[in-house]
C-alpha positions in Angstrom: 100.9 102.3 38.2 98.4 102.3 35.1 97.3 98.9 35.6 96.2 99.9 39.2 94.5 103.3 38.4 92.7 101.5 35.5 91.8 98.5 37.8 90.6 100.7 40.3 88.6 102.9 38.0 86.7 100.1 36.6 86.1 98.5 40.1 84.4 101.8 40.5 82.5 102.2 37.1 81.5 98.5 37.9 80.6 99.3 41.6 78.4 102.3 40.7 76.5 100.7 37.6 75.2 98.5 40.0 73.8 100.5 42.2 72.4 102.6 39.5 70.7 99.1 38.3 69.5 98.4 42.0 68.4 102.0 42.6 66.4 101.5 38.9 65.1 98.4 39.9 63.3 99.7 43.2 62.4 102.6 41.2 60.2 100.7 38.5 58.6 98.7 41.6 57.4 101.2 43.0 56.0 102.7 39.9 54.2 99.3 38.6 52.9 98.7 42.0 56.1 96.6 43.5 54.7 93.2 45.3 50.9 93.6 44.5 51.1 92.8 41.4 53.6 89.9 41.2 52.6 86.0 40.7 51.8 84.8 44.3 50.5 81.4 45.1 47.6 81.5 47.6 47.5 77.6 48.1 46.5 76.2 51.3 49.8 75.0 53.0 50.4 71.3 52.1 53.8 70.5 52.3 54.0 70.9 56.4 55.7 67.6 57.8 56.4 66.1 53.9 59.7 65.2 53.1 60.8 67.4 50.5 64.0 67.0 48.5 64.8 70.4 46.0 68.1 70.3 43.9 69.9 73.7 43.5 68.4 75.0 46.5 71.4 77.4 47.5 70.7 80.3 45.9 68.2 81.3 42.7 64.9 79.6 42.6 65.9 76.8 44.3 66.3 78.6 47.8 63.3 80.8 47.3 61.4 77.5 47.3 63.1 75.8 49.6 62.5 79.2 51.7 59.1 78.7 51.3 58.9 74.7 52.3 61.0 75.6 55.1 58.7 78.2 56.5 55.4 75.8 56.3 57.3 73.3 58.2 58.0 70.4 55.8 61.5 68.5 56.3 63.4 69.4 53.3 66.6 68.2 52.0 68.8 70.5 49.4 70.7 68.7 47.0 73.4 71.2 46.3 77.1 70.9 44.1 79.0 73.0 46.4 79.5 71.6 50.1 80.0 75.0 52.0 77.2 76.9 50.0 74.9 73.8 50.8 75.7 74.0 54.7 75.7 77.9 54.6 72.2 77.8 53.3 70.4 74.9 55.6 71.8 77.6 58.3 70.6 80.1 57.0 67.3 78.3 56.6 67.1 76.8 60.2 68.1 80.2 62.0 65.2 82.1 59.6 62.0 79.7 59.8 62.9 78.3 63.1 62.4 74.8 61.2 65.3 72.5 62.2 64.6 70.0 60.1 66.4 71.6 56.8 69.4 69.2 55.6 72.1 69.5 53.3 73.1 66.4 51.0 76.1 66.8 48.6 74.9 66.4 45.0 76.4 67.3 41.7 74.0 66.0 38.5 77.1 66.6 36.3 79.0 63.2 38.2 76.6 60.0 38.4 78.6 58.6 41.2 77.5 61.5 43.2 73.8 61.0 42.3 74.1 57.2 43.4 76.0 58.8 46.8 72.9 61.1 47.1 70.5 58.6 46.8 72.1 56.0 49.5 72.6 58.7 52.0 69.2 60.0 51.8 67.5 56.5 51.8 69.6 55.6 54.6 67.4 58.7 56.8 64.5 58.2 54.9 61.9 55.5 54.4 59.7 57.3 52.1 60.2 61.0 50.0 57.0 62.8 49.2 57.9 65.4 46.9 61.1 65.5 44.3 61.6 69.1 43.2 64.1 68.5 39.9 64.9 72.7 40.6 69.2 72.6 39.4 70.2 73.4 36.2 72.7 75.2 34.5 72.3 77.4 31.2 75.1 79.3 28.5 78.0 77.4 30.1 80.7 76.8 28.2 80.0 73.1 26.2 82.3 70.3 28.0 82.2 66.9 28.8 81.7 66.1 32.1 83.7 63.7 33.7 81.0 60.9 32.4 82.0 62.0 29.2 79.0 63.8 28.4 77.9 66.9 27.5 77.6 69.4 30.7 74.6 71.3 30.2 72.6 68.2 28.5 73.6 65.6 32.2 73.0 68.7 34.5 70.0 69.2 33.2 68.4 66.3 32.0 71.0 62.5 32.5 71.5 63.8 35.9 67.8 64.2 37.0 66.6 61.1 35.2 68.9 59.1 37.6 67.8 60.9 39.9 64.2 60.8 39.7 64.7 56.7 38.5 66.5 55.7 41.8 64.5 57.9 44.0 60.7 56.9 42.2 60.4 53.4 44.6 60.8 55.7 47.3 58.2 58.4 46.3 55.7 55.9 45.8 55.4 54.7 49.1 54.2 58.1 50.3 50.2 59.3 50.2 51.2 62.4 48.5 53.9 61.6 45.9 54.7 64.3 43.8 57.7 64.8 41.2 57.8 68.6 39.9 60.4 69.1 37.1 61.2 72.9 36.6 61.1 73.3 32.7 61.0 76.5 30.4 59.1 77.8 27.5 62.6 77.4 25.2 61.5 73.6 25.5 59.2 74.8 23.2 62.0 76.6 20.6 63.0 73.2 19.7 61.4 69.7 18.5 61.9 66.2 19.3 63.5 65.8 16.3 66.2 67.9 18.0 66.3 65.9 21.1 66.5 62.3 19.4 69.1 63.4 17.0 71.4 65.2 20.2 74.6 63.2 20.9 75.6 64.2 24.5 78.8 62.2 23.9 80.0 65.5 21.8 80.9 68.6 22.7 79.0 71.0 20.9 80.0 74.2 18.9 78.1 76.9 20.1 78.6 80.4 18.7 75.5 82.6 19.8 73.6 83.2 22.5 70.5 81.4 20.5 72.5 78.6 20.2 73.2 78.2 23.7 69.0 78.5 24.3 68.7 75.7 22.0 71.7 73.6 23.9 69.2 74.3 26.9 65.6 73.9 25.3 66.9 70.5 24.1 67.8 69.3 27.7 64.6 70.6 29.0 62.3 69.1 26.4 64.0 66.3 27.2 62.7 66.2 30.6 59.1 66.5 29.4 60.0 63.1 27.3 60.7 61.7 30.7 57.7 63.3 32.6 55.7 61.5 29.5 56.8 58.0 30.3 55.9 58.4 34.4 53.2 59.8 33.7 52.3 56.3 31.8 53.9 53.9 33.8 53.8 55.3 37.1 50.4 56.7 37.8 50.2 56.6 41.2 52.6 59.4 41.5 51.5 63.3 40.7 54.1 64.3 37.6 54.0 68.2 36.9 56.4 70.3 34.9 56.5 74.0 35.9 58.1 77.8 34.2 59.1 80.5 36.2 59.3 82.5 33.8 62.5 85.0 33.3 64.1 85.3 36.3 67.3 86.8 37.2 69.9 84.4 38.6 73.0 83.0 39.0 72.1 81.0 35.7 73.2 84.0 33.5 76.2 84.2 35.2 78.1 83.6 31.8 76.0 85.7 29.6 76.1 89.3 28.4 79.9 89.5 29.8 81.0 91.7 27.0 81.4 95.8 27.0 79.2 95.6 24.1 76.4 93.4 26.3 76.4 95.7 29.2 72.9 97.4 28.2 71.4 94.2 27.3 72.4 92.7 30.9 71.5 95.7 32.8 68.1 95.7 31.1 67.5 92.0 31.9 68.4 92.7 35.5 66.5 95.3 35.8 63.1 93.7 33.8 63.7 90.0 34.7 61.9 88.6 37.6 63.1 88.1 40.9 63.6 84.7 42.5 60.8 84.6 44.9 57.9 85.7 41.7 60.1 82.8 40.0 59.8 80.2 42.8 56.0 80.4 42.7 54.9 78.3 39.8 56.9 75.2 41.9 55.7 76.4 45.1 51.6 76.3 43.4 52.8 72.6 42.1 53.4 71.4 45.5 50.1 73.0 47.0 47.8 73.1 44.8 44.8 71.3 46.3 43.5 68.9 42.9 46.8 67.9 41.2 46.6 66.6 37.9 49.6 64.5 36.5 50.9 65.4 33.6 50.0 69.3 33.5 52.8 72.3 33.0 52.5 75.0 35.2 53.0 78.3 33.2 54.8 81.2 35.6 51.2 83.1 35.6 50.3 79.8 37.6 47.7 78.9 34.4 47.4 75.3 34.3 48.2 74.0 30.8 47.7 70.6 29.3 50.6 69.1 28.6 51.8 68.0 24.7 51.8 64.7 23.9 54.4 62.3 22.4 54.4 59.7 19.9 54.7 56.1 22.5 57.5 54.6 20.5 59.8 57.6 20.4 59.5 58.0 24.2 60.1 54.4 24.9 63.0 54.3 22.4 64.0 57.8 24.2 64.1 56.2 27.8 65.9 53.4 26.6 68.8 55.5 25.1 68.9 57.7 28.5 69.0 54.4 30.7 72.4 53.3 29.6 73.5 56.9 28.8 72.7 57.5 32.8 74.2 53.6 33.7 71.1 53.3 34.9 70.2 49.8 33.2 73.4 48.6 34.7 72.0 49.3 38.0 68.5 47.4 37.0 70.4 44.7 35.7 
């Protein structure tokens, strides 16, 4: 009988500091001016009619942009891990934009087989993709080896979209308009390429604070700038751009700030952190913008930044490393 009051009483506590958060949150929009003064891309629309393919696109960042490309009438296909979430939300999408042409393909970065799977099935309906929107990503999960026997976090984020992006790149650049945008953040920037070159994904790591779990995840996302760096050299017909949202409150931090002790620290991030749609926007500006420069990173105030550059050999040697990491020099070969 304990057990059940107690259970019940923190069901309630629970219930009721979350709509203390929510009322809070509505609160301090209105106070700081709500929607007028968030991040907002003005762009012209030019994604209408483009085939679009966004990974993660079933709840978080991903669906606010694939929201948005489904409103403005480009075909889009969501590249989502979980098959009823994925089919839920290209509902969802068709029955609010009126676009019909919002597809669901089963993909999960964290098995290779699947990317391959993805890649066949959506090159068996498509002659051509115009825009790659790397969105998925995971952050302070538990370390494991996937079933690759590889890190999670580091294939999710980074193995996952480079065989991705690889078998996919042919068919990007036979469109007029080929654009890859790889969602990044600014903890790419709280570690070197030092870290990344020295990172053996075949391990599972020991991670016992939350920094070290931002490191985990700045290393597979400066890894993805390695890889913008060498198609932004040897493929330069295509439009390469790396983007931040910013801190934006998702399903990412699903795992973090669990603890009684947390509780303030999580409310607080709910309550401060962005929402999707603000966070969507500096991917959304990528895809519109009307001059596109390769190579630049988007910052979530939509600034344009030049991106860093990287020493030639250590990227090559980089790619080379990730190419039989991914099995994707098996599949060249």
């Amino acid at each position: 009988m304990f057990t059940v009051i107690l259970g019940c009483l923190v069901s309630t506590v629970s219930s009721f500091a979350a709509a203390v958060s929510v009322f809070l949150k509505h609160c301090l929009n209105k106070v700081y001016g709500g929607a007028k003064n968030r991040v907002k891309c003005h762009c012209k629309n030019r994604v209408r009619e483009k085939v679009v393919v966004i990974t993660g696109a079933n709840s978080g960042i991903g669906y606010a942009t694939a929201q948005d490309l489904a409103k403005k009438g480009a075909r889009v296909y969501l590249g989502c891990r979980n098959n009823q979430a994925g089919e839920k939300t290209a509902r969802n999408l068709r029955a609010l934009t009126g676009n019909q042409n919002i597809h669901f393909l089963h993909l999960d970065l964290a098995d290779f087989f699947s990317v391959q799977h993805f890649v066949g099935t959506l090159l068996k309906r498509e002659s051509q993709v115009d825009a790659l929107v790397n969105n998925a990503g995971v952050f302070h999960h538990p370390s494991c080896l996937s079933k690759d026997g590889l890190e999670l976090t580091y294939q999710t984020n980074f193995l996952g979209v480079f065989l991705l992006t690889s078998l996919l790149l042919k068919s990007i650049q036979r469109s007029s308009t080929p654009h890859i945008v790889f969602v990044s953040s600014e903890a790419h920037k709280l570690v070197t390429v030092d870290d990344v070159i020295s990172y053996n994904p075949k391990q599972v790591k020991v991670i016992n604070s939350f920094s070290d779990h931002v490191k985990n995840y700045g290393i597979s996302k400066l890894a993805l700038h390695l890889f913008a760096a060498h198609l932004i050299k040897t493929s330069e017909d295509v439009v390469v751009l790396l983007t931040d949202p910013g801190n934006v409150w998702t399903g990412i931090y699903r795992h973090s700030w669990q603890a009684w002790s947390e509780i303030i620290t999580r409310l607080k991030c709910y309550i401060f952190m962005r929402g999707t749609e603000e966070g969507a926007q500096s991917t959304i500006h990528a895809l519109n913008t009307p001059e596109p420069v390769t190579g630049k990173y988007v910052n979530s105030f939509l600034v344009t930044e030049d991106e860093k550059s990287y020493d030639a050999t250590v990227v090559k040697s980089f790619i080379a490393a990730s190419k039989e990491l991914s099995g994707l020099q098996s599949l060249e070969n």
